[in-house]
C-alpha atoms as one frame of an Amber mdcrd trajectory, in Angstrom:
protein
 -20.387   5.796  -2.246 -17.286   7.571  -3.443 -14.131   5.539  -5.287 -12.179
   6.229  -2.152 -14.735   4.599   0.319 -14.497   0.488   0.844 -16.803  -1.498
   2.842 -15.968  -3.989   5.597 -17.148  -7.104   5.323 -17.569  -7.898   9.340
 -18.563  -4.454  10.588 -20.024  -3.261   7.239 -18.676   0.076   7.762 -17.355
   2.312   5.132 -14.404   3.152   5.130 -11.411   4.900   3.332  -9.107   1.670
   3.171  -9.702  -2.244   3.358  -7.084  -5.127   3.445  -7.733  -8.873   2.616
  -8.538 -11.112   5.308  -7.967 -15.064   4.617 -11.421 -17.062   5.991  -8.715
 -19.841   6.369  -5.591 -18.504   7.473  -2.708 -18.907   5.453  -0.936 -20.682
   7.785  -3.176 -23.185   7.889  -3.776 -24.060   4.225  -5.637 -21.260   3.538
  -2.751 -19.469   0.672  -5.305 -19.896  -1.978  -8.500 -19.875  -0.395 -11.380
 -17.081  -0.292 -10.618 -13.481   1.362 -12.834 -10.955   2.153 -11.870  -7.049
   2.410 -11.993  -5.704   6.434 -11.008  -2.624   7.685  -8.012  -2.185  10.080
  -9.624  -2.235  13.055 -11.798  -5.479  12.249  -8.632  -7.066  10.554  -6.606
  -6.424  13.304  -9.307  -7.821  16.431  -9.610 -10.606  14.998  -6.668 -12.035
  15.090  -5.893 -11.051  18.577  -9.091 -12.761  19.772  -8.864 -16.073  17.708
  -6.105 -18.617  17.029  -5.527 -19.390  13.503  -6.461 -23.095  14.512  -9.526
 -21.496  15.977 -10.158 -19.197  12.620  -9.698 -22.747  10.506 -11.939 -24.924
  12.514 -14.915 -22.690  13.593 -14.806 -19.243  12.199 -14.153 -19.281   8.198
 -17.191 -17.492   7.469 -18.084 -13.801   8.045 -21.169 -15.140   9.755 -19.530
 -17.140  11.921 -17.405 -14.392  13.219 -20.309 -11.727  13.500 -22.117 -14.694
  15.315 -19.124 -15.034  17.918 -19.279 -14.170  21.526 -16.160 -12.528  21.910
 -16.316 -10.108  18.982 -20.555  -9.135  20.226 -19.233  -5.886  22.119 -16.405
  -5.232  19.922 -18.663  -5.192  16.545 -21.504  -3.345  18.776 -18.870  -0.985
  19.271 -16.628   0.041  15.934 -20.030  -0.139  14.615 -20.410   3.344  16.294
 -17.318   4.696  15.319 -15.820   6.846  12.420 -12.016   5.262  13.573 -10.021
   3.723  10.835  -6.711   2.504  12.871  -6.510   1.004  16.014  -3.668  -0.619
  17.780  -4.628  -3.761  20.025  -2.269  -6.006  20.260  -2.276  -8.911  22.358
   0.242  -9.826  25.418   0.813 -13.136  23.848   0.140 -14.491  20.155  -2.168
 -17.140  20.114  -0.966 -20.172  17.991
């Protein structure tokens, strides 16, 4: 693996560029709590398809979230893919 290539934590994909995702959201107490590098794409799903109450409560782990229902097809999916940017972005932000 090059310098330039990161790996996802959720999708374990590699990939040119990571950010760091909170396992508690910040919002919820979470400032100073672990984060784990995901790519865009991952970074981006998930919080469209959870609640940050939902993220504290039930999915704080990477497990958790690769073990969720909703993101099955999705991580199925990206897994597939060479993409690095999506845009998916919800009709209403969950609280």
């Amino acid at each position: 693996m090059s310098d330039t290539e990161k790996i996802c934590a959720l999708c374990e994909r590699k990939v040119s560029k990571v950010t760091l995702h909170h396992l508690v959201p910040k919002e919820e107490g979470g400032r100073y709590t672990e984060t784990v590098p995901l790519c865009q794409p991952c970074h981006s799903t998930i919080h469209n398809m959870f609640s940050n109450k939902e993220l504290k409560k039930t999915f704080y782990t990477i497990q958790a979230l690769r073990s969720s229902e909703r993101l099955h097809d999705y991580l199925q999916w990206i897994r597939n893919t060479r993409i690095e940017q999506i845009t998916n972005k919800s009709k209403r932000r969950r609280k």
